[in-house]
VOPA-700608 format. One record per residue (C-alpha): residue number from 0; residue in one letter; x, y, z. Coordinates in nm, 2 decimals, always signed. Each point is the difference from the previous one (the first is absolute). Last residue first. Layout:
<atoms>
+------+------+--------+--------+--------+
: resi : resn :      X :      Y :      Z :
+------+------+--------+--------+--------+
:  NUM :    a :      X :      Y :      Z :
...
+------+------+--------+--------+--------+
</atoms>
This chain:
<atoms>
+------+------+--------+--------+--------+
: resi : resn :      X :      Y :      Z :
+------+------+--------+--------+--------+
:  139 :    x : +11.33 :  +9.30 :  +8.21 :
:  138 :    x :  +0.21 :  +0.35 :  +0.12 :
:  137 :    x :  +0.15 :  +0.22 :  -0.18 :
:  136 :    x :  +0.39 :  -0.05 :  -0.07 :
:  135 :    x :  +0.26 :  +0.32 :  +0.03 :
:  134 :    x :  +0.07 :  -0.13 :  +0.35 :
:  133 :    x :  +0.35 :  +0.15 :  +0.13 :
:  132 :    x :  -0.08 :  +0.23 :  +0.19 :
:  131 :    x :  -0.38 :  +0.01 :  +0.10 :
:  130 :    x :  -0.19 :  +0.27 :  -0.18 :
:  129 :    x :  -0.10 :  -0.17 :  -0.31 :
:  128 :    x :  -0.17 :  -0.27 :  +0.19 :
:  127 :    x :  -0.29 :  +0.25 :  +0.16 :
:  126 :    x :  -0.29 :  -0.23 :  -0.09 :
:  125 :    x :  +0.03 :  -0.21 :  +0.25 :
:  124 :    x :  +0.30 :  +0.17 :  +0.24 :
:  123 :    x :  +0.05 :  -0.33 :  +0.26 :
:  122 :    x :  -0.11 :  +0.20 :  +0.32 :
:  121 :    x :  -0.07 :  +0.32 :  -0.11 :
:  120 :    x :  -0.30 :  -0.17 :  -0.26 :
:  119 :    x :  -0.07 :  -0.26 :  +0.21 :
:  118 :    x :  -0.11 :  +0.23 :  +0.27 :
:  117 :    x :  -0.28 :  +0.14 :  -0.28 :
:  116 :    x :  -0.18 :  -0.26 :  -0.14 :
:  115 :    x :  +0.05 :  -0.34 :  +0.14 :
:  114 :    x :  +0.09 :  +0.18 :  +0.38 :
:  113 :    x :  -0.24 :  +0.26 :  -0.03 :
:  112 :    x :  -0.26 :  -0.28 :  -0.08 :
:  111 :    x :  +0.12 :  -0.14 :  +0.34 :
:  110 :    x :  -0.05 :  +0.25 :  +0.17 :
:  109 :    x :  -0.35 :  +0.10 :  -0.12 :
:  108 :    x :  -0.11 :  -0.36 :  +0.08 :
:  107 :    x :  +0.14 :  +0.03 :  +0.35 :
:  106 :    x :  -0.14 :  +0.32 :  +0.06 :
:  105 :    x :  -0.34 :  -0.10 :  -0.12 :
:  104 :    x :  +0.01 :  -0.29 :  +0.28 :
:  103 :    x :  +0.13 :  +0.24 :  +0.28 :
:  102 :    x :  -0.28 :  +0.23 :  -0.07 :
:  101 :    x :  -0.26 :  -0.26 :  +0.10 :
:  100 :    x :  -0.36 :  +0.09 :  -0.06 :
:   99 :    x :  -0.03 :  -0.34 :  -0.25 :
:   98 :    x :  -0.24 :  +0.10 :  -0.23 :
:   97 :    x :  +0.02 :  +0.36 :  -0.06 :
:   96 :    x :  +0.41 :  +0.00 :  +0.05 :
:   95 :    x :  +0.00 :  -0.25 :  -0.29 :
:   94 :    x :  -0.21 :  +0.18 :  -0.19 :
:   93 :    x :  +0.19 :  +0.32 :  +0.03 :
:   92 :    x :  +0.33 :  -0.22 :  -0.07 :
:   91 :    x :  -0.18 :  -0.11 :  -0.34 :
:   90 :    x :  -0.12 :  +0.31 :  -0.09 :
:   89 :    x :  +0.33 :  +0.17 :  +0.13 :
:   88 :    x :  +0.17 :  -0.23 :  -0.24 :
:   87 :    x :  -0.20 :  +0.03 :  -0.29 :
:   86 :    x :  +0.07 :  +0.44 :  +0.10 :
:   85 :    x :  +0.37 :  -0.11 :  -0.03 :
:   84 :    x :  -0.04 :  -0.17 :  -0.34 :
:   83 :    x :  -0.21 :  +0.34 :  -0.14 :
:   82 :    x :  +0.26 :  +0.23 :  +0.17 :
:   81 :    x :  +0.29 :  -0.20 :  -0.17 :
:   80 :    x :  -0.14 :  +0.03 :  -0.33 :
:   79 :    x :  -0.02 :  +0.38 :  +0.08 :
:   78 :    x :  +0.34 :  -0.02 :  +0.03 :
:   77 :    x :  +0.16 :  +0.11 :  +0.34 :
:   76 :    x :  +0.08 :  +0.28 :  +0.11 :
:   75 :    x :  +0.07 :  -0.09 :  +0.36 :
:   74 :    x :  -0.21 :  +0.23 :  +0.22 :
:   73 :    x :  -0.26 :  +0.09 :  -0.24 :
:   72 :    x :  +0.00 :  -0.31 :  -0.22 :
:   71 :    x :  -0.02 :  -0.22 :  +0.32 :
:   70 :    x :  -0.23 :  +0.15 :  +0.17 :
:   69 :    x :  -0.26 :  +0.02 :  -0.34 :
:   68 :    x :  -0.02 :  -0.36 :  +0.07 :
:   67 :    x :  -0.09 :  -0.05 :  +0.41 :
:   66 :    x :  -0.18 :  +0.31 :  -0.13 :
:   65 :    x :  -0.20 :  -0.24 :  -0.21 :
:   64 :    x :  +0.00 :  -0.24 :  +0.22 :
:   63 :    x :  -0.21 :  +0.14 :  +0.26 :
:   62 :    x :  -0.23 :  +0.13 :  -0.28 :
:   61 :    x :  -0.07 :  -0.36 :  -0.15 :
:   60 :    x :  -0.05 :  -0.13 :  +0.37 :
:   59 :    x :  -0.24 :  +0.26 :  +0.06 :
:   58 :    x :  -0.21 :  -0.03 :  -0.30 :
:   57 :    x :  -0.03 :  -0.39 :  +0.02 :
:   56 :    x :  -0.09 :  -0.01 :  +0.35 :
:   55 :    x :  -0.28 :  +0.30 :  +0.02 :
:   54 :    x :  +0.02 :  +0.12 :  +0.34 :
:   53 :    x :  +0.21 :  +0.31 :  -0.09 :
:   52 :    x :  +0.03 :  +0.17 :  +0.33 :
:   51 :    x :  +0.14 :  -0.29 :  +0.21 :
:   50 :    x :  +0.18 :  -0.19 :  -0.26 :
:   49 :    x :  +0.20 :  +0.35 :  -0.11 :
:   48 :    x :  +0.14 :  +0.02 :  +0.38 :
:   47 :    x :  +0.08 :  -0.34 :  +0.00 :
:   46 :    x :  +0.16 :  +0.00 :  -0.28 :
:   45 :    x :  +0.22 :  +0.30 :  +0.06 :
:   44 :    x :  +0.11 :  -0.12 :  +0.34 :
:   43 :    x :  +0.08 :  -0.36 :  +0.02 :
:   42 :    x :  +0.00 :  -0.08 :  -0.39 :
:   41 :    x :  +0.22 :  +0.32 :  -0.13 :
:   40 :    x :  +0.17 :  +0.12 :  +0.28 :
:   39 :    x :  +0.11 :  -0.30 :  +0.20 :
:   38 :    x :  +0.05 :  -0.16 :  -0.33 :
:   37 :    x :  +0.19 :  +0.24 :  -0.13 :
:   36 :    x :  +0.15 :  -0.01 :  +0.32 :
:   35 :    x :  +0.08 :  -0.37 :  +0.00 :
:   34 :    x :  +0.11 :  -0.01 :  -0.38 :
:   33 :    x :  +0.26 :  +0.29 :  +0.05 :
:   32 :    x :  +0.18 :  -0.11 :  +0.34 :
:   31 :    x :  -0.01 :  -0.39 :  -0.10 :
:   30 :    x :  +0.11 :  -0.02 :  -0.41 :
:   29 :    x :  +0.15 :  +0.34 :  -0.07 :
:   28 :    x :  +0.14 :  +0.07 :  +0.30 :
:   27 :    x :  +0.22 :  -0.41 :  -0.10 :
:   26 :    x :  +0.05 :  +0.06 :  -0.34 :
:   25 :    x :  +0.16 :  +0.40 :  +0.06 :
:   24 :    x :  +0.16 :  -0.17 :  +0.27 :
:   23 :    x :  +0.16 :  -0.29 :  -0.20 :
:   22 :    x :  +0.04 :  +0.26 :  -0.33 :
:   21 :    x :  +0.16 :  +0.26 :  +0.21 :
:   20 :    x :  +0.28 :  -0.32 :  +0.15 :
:   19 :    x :  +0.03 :  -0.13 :  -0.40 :
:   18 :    x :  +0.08 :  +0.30 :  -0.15 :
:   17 :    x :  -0.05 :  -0.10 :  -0.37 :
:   16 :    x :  +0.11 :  +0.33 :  -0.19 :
:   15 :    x :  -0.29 :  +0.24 :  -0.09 :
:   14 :    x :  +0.10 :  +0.23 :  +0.29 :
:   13 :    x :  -0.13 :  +0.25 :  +0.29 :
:   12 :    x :  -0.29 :  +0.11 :  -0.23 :
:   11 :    x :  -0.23 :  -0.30 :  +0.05 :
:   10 :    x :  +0.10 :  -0.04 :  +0.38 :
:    9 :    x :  -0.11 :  +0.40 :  +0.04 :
:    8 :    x :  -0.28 :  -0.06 :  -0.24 :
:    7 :    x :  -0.15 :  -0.30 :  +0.27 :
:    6 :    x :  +0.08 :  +0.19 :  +0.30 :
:    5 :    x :  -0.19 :  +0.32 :  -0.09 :
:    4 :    x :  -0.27 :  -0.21 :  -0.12 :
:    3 :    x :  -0.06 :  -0.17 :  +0.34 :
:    2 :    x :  +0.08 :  +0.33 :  +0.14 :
:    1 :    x :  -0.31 :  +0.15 :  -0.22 :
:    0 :    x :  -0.22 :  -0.29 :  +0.10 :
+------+------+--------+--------+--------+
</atoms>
């Protein structure tokens, strides 16, 4: 996690201007390297390991995603608004992963959320408008 956040300040330090090549790769880690070992960590090790000493389903799906979460606001500083919609997301991946015992599955899901929410984001700059040359327009 610590080179994952290394890498991520380093790109958003290196320049506000729109770099399209850092933005591709950026996009592209982003979507299939981070959400497969996130993933790998969260549902195929941590959850499992939480499932089998917490037998109580509710309770140990809540907790998985929980520090599925509090991960994000540690690592990436996000908002806690953020935490809260990531946790939703680790309930729903968590229950996923609980019903279907494929990791493969939950990866896919998770990549392609990455890809609405986050890879979109260094791939066409939602939100980030201001910083492209020459577009002073927000977006519709």
């Amino acid at each position: 996690m610590f080179i994952i956040t290394a890498f991520y300040n380093h790109l958003e330090k290196e320049t506000t201007e729109w770099n399209v090549k850092r933005d591709a790769i950026w996009a592209l880690y982003f979507i299939f390297v981070n959400a497969f070992f996130e993933e790998l960590f969260y549902r195929g090790w941590m959850q499992t390991i939480i499932f089998s000493h917490i037998p109580f389903f509710p309770a140990n799906l809540l907790l998985s995603a929980f520090i599925f979460g509090i991960q994000h606001r540690l690592f990436f500083g996000s908002s806690v608004r953020n935490c809260v919609f990531y946790g939703v997301g680790g309930i729903f991946l968590g229950f996923v992963f609980y019903t279907s015992g494929n990791l493969m599955e939950v990866w896919t899901i998770h990549a392609f959320a990455d890809l609405g929410l986050g890879g979109g984001k260094y791939l066409f700059h939602w939100g980030e408008w201001k910083d492209i040359p020459g577009k002073n327009i927000e977006p519709t």
